[in-house]
C-alpha positions as CSV (number, residue, x, y, z in Angstrom):
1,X,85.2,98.9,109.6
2,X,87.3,96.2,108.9
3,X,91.0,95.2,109.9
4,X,93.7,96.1,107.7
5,X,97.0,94.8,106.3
6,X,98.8,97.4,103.3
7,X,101.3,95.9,100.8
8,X,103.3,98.3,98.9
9,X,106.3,98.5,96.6
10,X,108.9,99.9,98.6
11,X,110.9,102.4,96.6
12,X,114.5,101.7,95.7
13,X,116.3,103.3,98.4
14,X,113.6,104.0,100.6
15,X,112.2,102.4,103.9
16,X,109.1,101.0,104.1
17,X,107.6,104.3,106.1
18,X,109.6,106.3,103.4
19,X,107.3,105.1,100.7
20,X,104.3,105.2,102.6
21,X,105.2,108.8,103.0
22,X,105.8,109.6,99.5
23,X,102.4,107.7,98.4
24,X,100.5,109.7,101.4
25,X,102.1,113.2,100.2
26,X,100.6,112.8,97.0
27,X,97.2,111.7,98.1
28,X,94.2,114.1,97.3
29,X,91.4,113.0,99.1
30,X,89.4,114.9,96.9
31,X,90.2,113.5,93.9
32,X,88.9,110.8,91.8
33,X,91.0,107.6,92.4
34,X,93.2,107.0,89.3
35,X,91.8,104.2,87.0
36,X,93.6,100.7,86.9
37,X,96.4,100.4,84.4
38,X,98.4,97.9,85.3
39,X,101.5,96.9,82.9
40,X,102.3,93.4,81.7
41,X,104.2,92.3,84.4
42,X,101.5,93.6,87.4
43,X,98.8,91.4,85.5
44,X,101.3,88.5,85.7
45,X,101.6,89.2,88.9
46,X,97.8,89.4,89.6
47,X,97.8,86.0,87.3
48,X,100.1,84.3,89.9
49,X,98.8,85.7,93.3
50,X,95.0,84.9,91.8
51,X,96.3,81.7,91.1
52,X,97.9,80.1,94.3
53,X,96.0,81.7,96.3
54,X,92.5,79.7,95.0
55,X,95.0,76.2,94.3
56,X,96.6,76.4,97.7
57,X,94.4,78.6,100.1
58,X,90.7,77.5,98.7
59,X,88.4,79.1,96.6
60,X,88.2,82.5,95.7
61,X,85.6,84.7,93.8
62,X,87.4,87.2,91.9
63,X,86.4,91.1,90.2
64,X,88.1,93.6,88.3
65,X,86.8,96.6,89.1
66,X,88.0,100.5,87.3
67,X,90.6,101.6,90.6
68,X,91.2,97.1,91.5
69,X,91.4,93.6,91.1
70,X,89.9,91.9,93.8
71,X,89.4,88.3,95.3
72,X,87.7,87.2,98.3
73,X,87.9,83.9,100.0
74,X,84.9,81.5,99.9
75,X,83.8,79.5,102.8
76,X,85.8,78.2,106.5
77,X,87.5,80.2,108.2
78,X,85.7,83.4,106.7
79,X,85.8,86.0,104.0
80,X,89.4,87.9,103.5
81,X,89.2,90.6,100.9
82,X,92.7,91.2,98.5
83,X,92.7,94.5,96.2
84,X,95.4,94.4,94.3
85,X,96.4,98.1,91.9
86,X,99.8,96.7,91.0
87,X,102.1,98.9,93.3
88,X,99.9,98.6,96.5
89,X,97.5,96.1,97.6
90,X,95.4,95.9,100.5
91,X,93.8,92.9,103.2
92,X,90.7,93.1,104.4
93,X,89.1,91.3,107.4
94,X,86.0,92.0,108.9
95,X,85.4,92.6,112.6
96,X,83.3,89.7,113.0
97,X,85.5,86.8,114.4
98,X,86.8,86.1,118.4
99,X,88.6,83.2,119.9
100,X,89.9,80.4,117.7
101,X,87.7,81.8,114.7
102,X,89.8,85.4,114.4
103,X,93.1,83.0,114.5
104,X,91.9,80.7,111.9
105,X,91.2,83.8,109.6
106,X,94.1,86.2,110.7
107,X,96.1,82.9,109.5
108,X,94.5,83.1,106.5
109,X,94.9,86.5,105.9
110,X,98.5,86.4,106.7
111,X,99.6,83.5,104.1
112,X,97.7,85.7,101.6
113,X,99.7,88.6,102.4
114,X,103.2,85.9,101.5
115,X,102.0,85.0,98.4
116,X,101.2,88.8,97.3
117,X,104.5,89.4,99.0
118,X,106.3,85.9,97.2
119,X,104.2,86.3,93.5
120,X,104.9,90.4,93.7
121,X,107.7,91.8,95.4
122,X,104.8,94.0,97.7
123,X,106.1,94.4,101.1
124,X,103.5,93.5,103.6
125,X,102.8,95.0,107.1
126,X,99.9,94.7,109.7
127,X,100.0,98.3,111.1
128,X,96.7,97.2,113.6
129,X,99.5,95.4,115.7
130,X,103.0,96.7,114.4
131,X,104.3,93.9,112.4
132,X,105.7,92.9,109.3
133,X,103.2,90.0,107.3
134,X,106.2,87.7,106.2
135,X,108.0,87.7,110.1
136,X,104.9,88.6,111.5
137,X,103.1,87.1,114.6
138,X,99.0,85.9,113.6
139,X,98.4,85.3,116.9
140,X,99.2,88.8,118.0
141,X,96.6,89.7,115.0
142,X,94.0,87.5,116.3
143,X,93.9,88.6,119.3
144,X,93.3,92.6,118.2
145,X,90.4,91.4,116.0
146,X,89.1,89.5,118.5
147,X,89.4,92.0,120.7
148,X,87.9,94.7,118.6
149,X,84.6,92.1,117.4
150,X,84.2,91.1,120.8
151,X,83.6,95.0,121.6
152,X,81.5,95.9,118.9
153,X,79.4,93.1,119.6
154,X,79.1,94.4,123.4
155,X,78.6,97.7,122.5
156,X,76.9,98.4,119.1
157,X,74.8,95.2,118.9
């Protein structure tokens, strides 16, 4: 179980739920996920997200994958997990840091939501705690996953 923050490409004329709405009416989940076939300008994109993120956040490793790309941050504060399919990409942070270490990560997690966000035109939101990535509160995000780790550690340790 991990923590979650959704990008997507809002639709021209739509709202943010509006897309989400769309992309969740077409969603089979019995069918194979569709393969990766991103166009020129979504691997430019990955090319510039991939890229500031390891110059100005740390190191990264980084996979493509048949349904992906992916990067993961190496080292302090923790591991934050980017898949990136071109019109939707997707944060991941595990339920494994309290206290000042889920802030030091949720902070992390956040200014890798503002590149995707700056470097795509993906609109971010944290729907664990209500709030958009850009205007959003880490704090507030910190304290959930704290909360949540703390809990699981308490009761499924």
């Amino acid at each position: 179980m991990t923590y979650d923050i959704m990008l997507v490409r809002v639709q021209p004329g739509l709202t943010l739920q509006e897309t989400l709405d769309h992309l969740n009416a077409g969603f089979d989940p019995d069918a194979d996920l569709p393969l990766l076939r991103l166009t020129d300008a979504q691997r430019n994109e990955w090319d510039r997200i991939l890229g500031r993120v390891s110059r100005d956040l740390g190191p990264v490793e980084s996979e493509e994958y048949l349904y992906s790309l992916t990067l993961e941050t190496v080292g302090p504060p923790g591991r934050v997990r980017l898949d990136y399919c071109g019109g939707t990409a997707h944060i991941e942070v595990a339920y494994r840091h309290s206290g000042q270490a889920a802030l030091e990560v949720m902070e992390l997690a956040y200014r890798i939501a503002c590149i995707v966000e700056g470097e795509s035109g993906l609109t971010g939101h944290d729907f664990e705690v209500g709030q958009p990535t850009r205007t959003g509160d880490p704090v507030k995000a910190a304290v959930r996953l704290s909360g949540v780790s703390d809990w699981a550690h308490h009761h499924l340790s």
